[in-house]
N, C-alpha and C positions, 0 to 999 in steps of 0.2 A: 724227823725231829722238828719242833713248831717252839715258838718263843712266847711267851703268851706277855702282853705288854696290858700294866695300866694306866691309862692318863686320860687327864679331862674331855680332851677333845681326841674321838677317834680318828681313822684313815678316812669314813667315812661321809665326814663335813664336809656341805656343801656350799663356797663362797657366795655375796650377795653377789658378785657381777652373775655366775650362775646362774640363780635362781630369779634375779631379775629378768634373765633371757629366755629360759627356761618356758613360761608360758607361751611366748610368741613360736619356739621352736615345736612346742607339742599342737599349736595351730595349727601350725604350716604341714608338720609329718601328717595329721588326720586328714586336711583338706588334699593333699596329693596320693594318701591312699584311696578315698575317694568314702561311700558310705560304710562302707567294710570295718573300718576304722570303729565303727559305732552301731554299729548291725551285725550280730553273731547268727552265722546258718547253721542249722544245729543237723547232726546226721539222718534223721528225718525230712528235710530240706525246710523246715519252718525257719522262719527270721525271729530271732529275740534282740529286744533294745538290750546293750549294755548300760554302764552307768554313766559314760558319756554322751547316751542320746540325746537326751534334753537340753545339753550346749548346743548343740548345732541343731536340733527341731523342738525347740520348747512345746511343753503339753498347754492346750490351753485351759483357762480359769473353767471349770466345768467341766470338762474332756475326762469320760473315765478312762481307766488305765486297755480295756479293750478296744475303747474308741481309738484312742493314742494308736494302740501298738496297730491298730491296723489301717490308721492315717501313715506311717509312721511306714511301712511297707510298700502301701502304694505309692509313696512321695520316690519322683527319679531325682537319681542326684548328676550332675552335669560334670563331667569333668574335664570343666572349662580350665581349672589353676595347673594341675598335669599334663596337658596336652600344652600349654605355653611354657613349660619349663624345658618339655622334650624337645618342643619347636626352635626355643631361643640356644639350646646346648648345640641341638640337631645342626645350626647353623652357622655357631661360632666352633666346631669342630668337627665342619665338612671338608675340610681339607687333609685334618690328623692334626699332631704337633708338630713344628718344624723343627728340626735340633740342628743347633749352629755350635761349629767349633764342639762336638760331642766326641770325645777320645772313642775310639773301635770296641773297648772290652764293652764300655756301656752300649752302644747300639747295638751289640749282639745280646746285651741282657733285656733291652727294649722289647725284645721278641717272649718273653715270659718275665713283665715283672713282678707279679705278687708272687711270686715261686709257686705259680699255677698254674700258668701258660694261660696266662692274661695280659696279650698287649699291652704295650703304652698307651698308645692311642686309648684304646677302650679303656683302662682305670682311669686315664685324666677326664674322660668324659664322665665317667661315673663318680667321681671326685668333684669336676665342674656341675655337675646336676644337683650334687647336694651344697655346694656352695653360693650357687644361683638358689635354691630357696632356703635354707639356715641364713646366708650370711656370710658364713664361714664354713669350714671345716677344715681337719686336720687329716696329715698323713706323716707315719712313723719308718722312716724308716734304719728298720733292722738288719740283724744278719743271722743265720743260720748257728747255731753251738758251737762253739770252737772244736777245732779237731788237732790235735798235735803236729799231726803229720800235715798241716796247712803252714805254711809260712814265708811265701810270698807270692805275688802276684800270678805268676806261672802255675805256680801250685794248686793256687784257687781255682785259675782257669779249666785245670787237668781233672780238677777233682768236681765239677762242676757248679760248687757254690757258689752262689752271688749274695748279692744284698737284695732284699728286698722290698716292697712299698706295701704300707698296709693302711689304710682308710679307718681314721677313725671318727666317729661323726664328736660333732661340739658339746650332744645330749651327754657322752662319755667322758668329758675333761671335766670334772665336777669342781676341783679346786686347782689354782696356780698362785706361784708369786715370779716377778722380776724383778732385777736389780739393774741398774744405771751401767752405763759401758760408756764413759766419754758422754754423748747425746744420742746414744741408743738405749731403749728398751731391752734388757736378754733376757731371757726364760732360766730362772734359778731353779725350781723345781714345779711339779706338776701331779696330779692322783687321777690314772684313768680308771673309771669302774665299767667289770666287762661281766656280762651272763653269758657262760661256759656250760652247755647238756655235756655231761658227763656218763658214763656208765654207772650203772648200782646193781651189783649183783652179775646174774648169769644173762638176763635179759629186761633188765626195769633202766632206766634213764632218771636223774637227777638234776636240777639245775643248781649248779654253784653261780654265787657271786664270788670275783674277784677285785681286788682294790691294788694297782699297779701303781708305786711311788718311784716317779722316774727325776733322775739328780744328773747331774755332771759323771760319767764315765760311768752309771750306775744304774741297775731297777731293782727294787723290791717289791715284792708279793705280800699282800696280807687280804685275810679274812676278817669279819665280823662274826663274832659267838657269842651264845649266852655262854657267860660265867656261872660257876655254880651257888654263886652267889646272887642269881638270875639279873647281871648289871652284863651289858654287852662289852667286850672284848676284843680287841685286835689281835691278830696271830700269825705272824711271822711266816711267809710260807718259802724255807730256802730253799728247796726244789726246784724254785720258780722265782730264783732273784740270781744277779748274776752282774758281771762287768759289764758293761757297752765300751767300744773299743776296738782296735782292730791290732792285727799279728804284724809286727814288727820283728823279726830275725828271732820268731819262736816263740816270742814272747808278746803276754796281752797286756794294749797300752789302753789304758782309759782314755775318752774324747772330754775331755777340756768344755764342752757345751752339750746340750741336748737336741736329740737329732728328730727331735715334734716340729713340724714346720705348720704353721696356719697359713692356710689356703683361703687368703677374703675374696669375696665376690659379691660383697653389699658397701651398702655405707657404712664405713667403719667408724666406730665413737670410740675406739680403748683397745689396750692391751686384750685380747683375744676375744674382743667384745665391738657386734654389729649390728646395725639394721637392715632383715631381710630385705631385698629390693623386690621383691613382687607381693608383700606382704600383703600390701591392699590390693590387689586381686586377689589372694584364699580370701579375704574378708566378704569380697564382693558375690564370690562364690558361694559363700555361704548365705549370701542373703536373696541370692537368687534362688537357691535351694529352698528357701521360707517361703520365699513368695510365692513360688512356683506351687510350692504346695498348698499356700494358700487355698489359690487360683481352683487348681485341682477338687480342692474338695468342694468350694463356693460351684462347681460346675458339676458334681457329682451329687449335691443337693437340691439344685435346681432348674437341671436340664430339662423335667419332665414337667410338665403342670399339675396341680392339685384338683381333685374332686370338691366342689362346695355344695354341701346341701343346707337351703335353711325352712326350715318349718317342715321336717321331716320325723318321725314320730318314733326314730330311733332302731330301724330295722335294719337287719344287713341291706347294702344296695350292691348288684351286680351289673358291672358296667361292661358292654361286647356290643358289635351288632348286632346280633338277634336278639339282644333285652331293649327293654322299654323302660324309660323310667318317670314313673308318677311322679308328679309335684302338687303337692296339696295346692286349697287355697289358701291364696298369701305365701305362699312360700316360694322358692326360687332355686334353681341350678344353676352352675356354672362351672368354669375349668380359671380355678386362678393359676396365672402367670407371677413370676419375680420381676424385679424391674433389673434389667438388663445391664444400667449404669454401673452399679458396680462388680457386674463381671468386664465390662467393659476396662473399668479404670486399672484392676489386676492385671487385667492381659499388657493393659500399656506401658504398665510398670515391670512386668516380665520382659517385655520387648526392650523399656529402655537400658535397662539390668543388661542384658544380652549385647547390644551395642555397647556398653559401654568395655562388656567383657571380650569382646571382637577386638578393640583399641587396643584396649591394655597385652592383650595376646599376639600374637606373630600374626594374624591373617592380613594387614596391610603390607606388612613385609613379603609374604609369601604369593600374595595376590593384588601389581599394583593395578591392573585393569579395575579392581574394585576400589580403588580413593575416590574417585571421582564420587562414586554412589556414597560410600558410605561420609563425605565429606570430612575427609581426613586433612589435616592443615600440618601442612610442610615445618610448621615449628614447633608440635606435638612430636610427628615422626621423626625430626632432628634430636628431640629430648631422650628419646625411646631407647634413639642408634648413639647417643652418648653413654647411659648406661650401661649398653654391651660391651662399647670398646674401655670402658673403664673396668669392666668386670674382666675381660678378656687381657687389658695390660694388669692387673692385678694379679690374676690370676697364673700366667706366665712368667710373671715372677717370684712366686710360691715355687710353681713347676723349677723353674733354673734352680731356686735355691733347693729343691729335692735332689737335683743332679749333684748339686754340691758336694753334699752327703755322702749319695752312691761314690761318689771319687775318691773323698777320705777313709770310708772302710776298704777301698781299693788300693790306697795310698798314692791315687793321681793327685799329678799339682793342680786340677781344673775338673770339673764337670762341663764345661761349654753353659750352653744358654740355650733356654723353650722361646720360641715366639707362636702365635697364632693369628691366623691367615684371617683378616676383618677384611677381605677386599670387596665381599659382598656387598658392603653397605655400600661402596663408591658406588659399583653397577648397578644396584636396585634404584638409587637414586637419580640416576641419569636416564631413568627412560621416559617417552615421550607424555606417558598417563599422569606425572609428576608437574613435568613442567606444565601441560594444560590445567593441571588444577590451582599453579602458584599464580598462573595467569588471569581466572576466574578469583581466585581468591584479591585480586590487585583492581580490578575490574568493581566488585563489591566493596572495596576499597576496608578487606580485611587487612591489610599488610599494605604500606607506606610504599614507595615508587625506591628506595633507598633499603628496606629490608627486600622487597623483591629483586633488586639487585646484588644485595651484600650473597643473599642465600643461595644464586643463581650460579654466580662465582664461584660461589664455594662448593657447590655440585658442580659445576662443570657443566652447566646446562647448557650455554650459551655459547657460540664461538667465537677467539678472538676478546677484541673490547666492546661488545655489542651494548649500546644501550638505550634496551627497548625495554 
């Protein structure tokens, strides 16, 4: 049974915070799938441009569409912005999460929490990966259908239900509102929209949209239909709406707040609203990808030299060594050349693109033997390791407040508290390839006799009160 509802504005609307954010997130998703995103292989194994090629490799003014598509094939795409997001997650969750003051029932559900025998460790990382490029992102967590015969703690235990964690990305939270709590922010209500493959038939598959309106102690299900009136329509879907809540002595109590916790790990400007933090690298990535391709074709046109004939009388000429070639009188051969310079200037501009995508990525963190080379300055790489550990104390505390949660549908007085282990940064910073470059960099008299002190201190470079 379905409720068919009509009014102005459907389940569907999508708020301006949204849709403001919206394009920076479908950025960032294409630049981290890499050219795929915008290059379909078709079962024959040919590549065809989709209808987002042209954002990320514009056609140029002239360029027909078979020149394009096969510019457009040989162009490599670098996946410089995906390999620093694996790198930066890789290393602020080399240790795992830590759980302080975690009650037993929870550390035993640690061990499968999406109810699929998926680690903690592994979902917060997979959570932190899309948080480090979105911004944000979300996780919901739920519980399992109510069963009668569940009704307390023990019970649940016996019977093997938990609560579980489920990832929702920010593309999915399309509209929300809060209201005032004292000088907090809380989440009044929320509409996730989800694409569901369904079955159809004996062997065909379908894709449904869903539209999830999650309240206080509450979710509903609705769809989008044409009406027969061909105006779209909302539709009630009770199958698929239900309490949120947990079993108290048999009976289901609604939760008082909503259990969507947003997960930030950028600069946050707003209620569930942020700036990707490595945004300008996908950007940079992508312009490396142009140039690059540039580069490519400027050297795919002009590696070889040209044949010149002049005062030649129009005849095929065959050029090998055993042919000879006649040159009238007054007339002339030659092999033109291109002038070099601007292959040259392309290349240099690919190279400086590339360093600059080195910086912004982990390889001075991963590799400090190479600061020295790449001339990396001790208060770039302090800026860098400020962003982690901000993304990393944010982040940690999303995490605790999901523990929170898991405790309430358990009816613990506590979930404990996430931390995660930034000790890297102290020992990356201390080693000797650091301090010799803060030394040349004081020497060139980049950095003051008082910031090469302040910074020195503050690594731990130095022993004692030294001051050198």
């Amino acid at each position: 049974m379905s409720l068919i509802l009509r009014i102005t504005t459907l389940i569907n609307y999508e708020c301006n915070a949204y849709r403001r954010q919206l394009p920076h997130w479908r950025l960032v998703e294409d630049v981290y799938q890499g050219d795929s995103a915008w290059i379909d292989i078709q079962p024959d194994g040919t590549a065809k441009a989709t209808a987002r090629a042209r954002r990320y490799l514009p056609q140029m003014p002239g360029e027909s569409d078979p020149d394009y598509q096969s510019r457009l094939v040989q162009s490599h795409f670098s996946d410089r912005f995906g390999q620093a997001v694996r790198d930066f997650v890789g290393m602020i969750f080399n240790n795992g999460v830590r759980l302080v003051d975690v009650p037993h029932p929870i550390r035993e559900h640690w061990h499968s929490l999406d109810g699929d025998r998926m680690t903690g460790d592994r979902l917060c990382a997979l959570l932190g990966m899309r948080s480090l490029r979105l911004g944000h992102t979300f996780c919901l967590i739920d519980f399992p259908t109510a069963n009668d015969s569940v009704v307390s703690l023990a019970d649940t235990l016996i019977a093997g239900r938990q609560p579980f964690w489920s990832p929702i990305s920010p593309m999915q939270v399309i509209n929300w509102r809060y209201h005032m709590v004292g000088n907090r922010k809380v989440l009044a209500w929320a509409v996730l929209r989800s694409q569901v493959i369904e079955a159809d038939g004996t062997y065909g598959e379908s894709e449904q949209t869903y539209y999830c309106l999650l309240r206080p102690g509450r979710f509903d299900t609705y769809q989008v239909v044409k009406g027969r009136d061909g105006k779209p329509q909302q539709v009630h879907r009770p199958e698929k709406s239900g309490v949120m809540g947990r079993r108290v002595r048999g009976r289901l109590v609604p939760f008082k707040a909503i259990p969507l916790i947003c997960l930030y790990g950028g600069d946050r400007t707003g209620f569930f609203e942020s700036n990707p933090t490595l945004l300008s690298m996908a950007k940079l990535n992508i312009s490396h990808y142009q140039v690059k391709s540039d580069h490519r074709q400027k050297m795919h046109y002009c590696c070889f030299p040209s044949p010149v004939r002049v005062g030649g009388d129009g005849s095929d000429l065959t050029l090998g060594p055993r042919s000879v070639v006649d040159v009238p009188i007054g007339g002339a051969f030659a092999w033109a050349e291109p002038n070099a310079n601007s292959l040259y200037a392309s290349r240099q501009e690919v190279q400086d693109i590339e360093q600059e995508l080195n910086f912004l990525g982990a390889d001075f963190l991963v590799k400090p033997s190479d600061r020295q080379a790449a001339m990396t300055s001790i208060i770039q790489a302090t800026t860098i390791e400020s962003e982690l550990y901000l993304f990393a104390s944010d982040f940690a505390l999303g995490i605790t407040e999901c523990l929170s949660w898991h405790a309430q549908y358990l009816g613990l007085a506590n979930g404990g508290r996430a931390e995660l282990d930034t000790q890297f940064f102290r020992d990356l910073s201390a080693d000797p390839q650091l301090l010799q470059v803060l030394v040349q960099m004081r020497e060139r008299e980049d950095i003051t006799r008082e910031e090469l002190r302040a910074v020195a201190q503050r690594k731990h470079l130095l022993p004692g009160d030294d001051d050198r």
